[in-house]
VEXDRENRO-115996 format. One line per field, with one value per residue (C-alpha): residue number from 1; residue in three letters; x, y, z negated. Coordinates in steps of 0.2 Angstrom, whole numbers. Each point is the difference from the previous one (the first is absolute). Layout:
REM VEXDRENRO-115996
nr <- c(NUM,...)
rest <- c(ALA,...)
x <- c(X,...)
y <- c(Y,...)
z <- c(Z,...)
//
This chain:
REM VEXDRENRO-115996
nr <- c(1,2,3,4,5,6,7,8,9,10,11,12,13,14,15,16,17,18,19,20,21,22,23,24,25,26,27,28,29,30,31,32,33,34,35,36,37,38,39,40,41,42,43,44,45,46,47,48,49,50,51,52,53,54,55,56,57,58,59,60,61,62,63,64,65,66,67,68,69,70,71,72,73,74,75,76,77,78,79,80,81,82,83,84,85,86,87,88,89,90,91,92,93,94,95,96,97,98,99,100,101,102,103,104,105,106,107,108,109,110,111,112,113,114,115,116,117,118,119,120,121,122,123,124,125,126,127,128,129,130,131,132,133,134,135,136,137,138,139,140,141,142,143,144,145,146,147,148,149,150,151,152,153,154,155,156,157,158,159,160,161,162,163,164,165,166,167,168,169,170,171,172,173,174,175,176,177,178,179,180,181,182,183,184,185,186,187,188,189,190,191,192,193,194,195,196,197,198,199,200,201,202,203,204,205,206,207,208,209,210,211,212,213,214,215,216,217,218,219,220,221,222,223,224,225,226,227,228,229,230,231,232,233,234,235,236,237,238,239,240,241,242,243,244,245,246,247,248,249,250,251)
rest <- c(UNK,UNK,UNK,UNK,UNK,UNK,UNK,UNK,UNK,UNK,UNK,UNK,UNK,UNK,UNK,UNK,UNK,UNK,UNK,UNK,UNK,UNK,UNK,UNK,UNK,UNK,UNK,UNK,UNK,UNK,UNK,UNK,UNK,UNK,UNK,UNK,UNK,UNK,UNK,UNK,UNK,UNK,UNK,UNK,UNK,UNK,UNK,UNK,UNK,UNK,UNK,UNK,UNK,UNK,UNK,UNK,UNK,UNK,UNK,UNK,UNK,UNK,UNK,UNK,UNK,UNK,UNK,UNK,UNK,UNK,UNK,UNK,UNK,UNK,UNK,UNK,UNK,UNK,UNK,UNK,UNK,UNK,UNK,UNK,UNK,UNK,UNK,UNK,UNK,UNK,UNK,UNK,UNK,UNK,UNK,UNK,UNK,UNK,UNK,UNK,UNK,UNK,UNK,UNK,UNK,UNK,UNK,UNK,UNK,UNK,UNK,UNK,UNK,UNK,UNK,UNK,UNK,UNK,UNK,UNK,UNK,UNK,UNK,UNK,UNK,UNK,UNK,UNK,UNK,UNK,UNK,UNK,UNK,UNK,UNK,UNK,UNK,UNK,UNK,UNK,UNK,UNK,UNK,UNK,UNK,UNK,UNK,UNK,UNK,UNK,UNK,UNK,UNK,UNK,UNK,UNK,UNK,UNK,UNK,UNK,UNK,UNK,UNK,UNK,UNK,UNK,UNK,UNK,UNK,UNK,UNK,UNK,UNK,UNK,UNK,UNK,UNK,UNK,UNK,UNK,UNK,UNK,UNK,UNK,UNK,UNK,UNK,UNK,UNK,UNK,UNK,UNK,UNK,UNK,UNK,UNK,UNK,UNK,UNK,UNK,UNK,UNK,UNK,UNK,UNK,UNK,UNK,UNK,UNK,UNK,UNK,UNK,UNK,UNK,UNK,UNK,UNK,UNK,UNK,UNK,UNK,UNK,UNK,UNK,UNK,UNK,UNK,UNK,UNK,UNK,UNK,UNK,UNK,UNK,UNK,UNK,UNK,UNK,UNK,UNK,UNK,UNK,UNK,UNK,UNK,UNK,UNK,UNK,UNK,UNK,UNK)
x <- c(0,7,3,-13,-14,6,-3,-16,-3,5,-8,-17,1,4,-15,-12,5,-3,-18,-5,3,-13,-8,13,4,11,12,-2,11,7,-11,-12,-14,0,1,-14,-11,8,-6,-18,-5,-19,1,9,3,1,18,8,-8,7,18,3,-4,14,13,11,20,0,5,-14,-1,-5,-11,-12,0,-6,-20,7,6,-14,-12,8,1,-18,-3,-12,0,-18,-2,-15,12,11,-10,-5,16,1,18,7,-2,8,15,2,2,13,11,-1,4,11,-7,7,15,-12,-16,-9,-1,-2,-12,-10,-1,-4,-15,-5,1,-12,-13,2,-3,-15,-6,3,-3,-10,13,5,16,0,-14,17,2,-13,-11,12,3,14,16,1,-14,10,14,-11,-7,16,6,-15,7,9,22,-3,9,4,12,-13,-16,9,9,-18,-8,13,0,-18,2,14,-1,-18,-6,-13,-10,3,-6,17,17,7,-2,12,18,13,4,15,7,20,3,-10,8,18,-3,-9,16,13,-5,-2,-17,-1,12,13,-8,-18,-15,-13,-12,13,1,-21,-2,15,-10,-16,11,6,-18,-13,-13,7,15,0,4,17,-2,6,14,9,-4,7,15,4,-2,10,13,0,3,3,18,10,10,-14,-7,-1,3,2,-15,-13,-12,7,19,6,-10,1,8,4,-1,6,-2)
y <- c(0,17,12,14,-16,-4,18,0,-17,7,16,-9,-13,12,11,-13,-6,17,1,-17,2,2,18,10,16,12,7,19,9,-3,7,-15,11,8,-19,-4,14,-2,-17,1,3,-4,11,12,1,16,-1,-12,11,16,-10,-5,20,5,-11,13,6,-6,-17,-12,-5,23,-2,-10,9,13,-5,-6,16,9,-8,0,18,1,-12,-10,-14,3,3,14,11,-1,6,14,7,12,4,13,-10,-16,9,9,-18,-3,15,-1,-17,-3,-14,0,11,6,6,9,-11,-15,9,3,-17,-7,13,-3,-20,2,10,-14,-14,10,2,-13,-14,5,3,-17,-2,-17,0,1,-17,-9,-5,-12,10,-2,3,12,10,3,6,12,6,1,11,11,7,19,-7,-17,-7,-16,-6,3,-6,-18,1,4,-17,-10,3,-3,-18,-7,5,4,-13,11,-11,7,-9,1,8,1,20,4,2,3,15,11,1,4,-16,-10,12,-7,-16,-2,8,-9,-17,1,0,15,10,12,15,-7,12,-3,-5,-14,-9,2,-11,-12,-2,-4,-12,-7,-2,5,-6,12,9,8,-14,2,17,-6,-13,16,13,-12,-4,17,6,-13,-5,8,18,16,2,-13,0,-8,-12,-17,-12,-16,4,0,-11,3,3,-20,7,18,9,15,12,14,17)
z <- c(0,4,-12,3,0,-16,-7,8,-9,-17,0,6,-13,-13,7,-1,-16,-8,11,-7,-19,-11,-3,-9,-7,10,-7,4,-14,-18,-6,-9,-4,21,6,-9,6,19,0,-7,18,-5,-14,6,20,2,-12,14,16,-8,-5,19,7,-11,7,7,-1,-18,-10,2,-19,-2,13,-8,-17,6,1,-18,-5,8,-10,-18,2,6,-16,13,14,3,22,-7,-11,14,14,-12,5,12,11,-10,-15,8,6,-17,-7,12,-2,-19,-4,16,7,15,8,12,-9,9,14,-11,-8,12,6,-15,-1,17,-3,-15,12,12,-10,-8,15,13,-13,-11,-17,2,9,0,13,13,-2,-7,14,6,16,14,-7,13,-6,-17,6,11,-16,-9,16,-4,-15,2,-3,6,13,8,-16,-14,11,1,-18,-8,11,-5,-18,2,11,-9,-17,-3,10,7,14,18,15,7,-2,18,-4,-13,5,-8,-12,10,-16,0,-8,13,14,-8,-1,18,8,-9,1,19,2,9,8,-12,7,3,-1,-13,11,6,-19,0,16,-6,-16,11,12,-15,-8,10,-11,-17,7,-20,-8,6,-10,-19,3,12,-14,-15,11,4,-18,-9,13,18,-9,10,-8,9,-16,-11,13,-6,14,-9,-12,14,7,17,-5,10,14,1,17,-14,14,-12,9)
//
């Protein structure tokens, strides 16, 4: 077997067996008291829909605090004293306990998201996904949100699919996240091209698996934080899944 098979085998395998697991808690900060709200998404949807909006140029594990954060300081999680809010309020939020780098755009999008889900599903965000509709049709609503692009559209579907286990009818629609550590890891192991565009690594991921491209999304992401790091000088070849097979196409 050639070698780029034999990543594609791994990372597939490894996929598969994170998809297949039983229902799980995901690991969204350190923060116990944040993971615990995050993943009551029946309680609380509207915590996860808000966490995935703010997913921009900060660490991952501040990201989601900040619905967490948002709320302490409201001393509420109820989706009624949210909507209350108006913009001005929201962004005031924002700017005061520095929730995000920045918070007026966040803000703003995080305002606007609560009108949305007011709404378009009637103060229940969980109405974006439990219909079990086309996975297709969840990213599409995902994308409706003001800051959400291509990267947090399939990020929030596939937390949904493979952790909350929420039933789709398929998953052929959710791609990979174009995270910098999926990016990495795509280029250096040779399955796309060095300077490959990031449309490129989306159709590998569908060649790869056409019928869930995004479950190639978490073994790349974990591989790219732990071992394939950005500083060549802290990447951990002969700790990786992929190190024996690797083409370590270091840029």
């Amino acid at each position: 077997m050639e070698q780029t098979d034999k990543i594609i085998e791994i990372l597939v395998n490894e996929g598969d067996k994170l998809f297949n697991a039983g229902k799980k808690e995901h690991s969204f900060t350190n923060n116990l008291q944040a993971n615990e709200l995050l993943n009551n998404y029946k309680e609380y949807p509207h915590a996860f829909v808000l966490g995935c909006i703010m997913d921009r140029q900060i660490h991952a594990k501040a990201t989601w605090l900040i619905p967490f954060k948002f709320f302490n300081k409201l001393n509420t999680c109820e989706f009624s004293d949210l909507v209350a809010l108006n913009e001005e309020e929201v962004i005031e939020i924002f700017k005061k306990e520095s929730l995000h780098r920045f918070y007026n755009k966040m803000g703003k999008n995080f305002y606007f998201a609560i009108q949305k889900i007011n709404k378009d599903y009637d103060k229940d965000a969980s109405k974006i996904w439990d219909d079990k509709p086309q996975s297709a049709k969840i990213v599409r609503r995902f994308l409706e949100f003001e800051g959400v692009g291509q990267k947090i559209a399939n990020m929030s579907a596939n937390i949904l699919a493979r952790d909350f286990k929420i039933p789709m009818t398929d998953y052929h629609s959710i791609d990979i996240s174009l995270d910098r550590h999926v990016i990495r890891v795509f280029k250096r192991t040779g399955l796309v091209r060095k300077d490959a565009k990031n449309e490129e690594i989306i159709y590998r991921a569908r060649e790869i698996k056409p019928e869930y491209p995004g479950v190639l999304d978490l073994p790349c992401f974990n591989i790219g934080q732990n071992w394939c790091k950005s500083n060549v000088n802290e990447i951990k070849c002969n700790e990786c899944l992929l190190g024996e097979y690797c083409h370590r196409i270091i840029n």
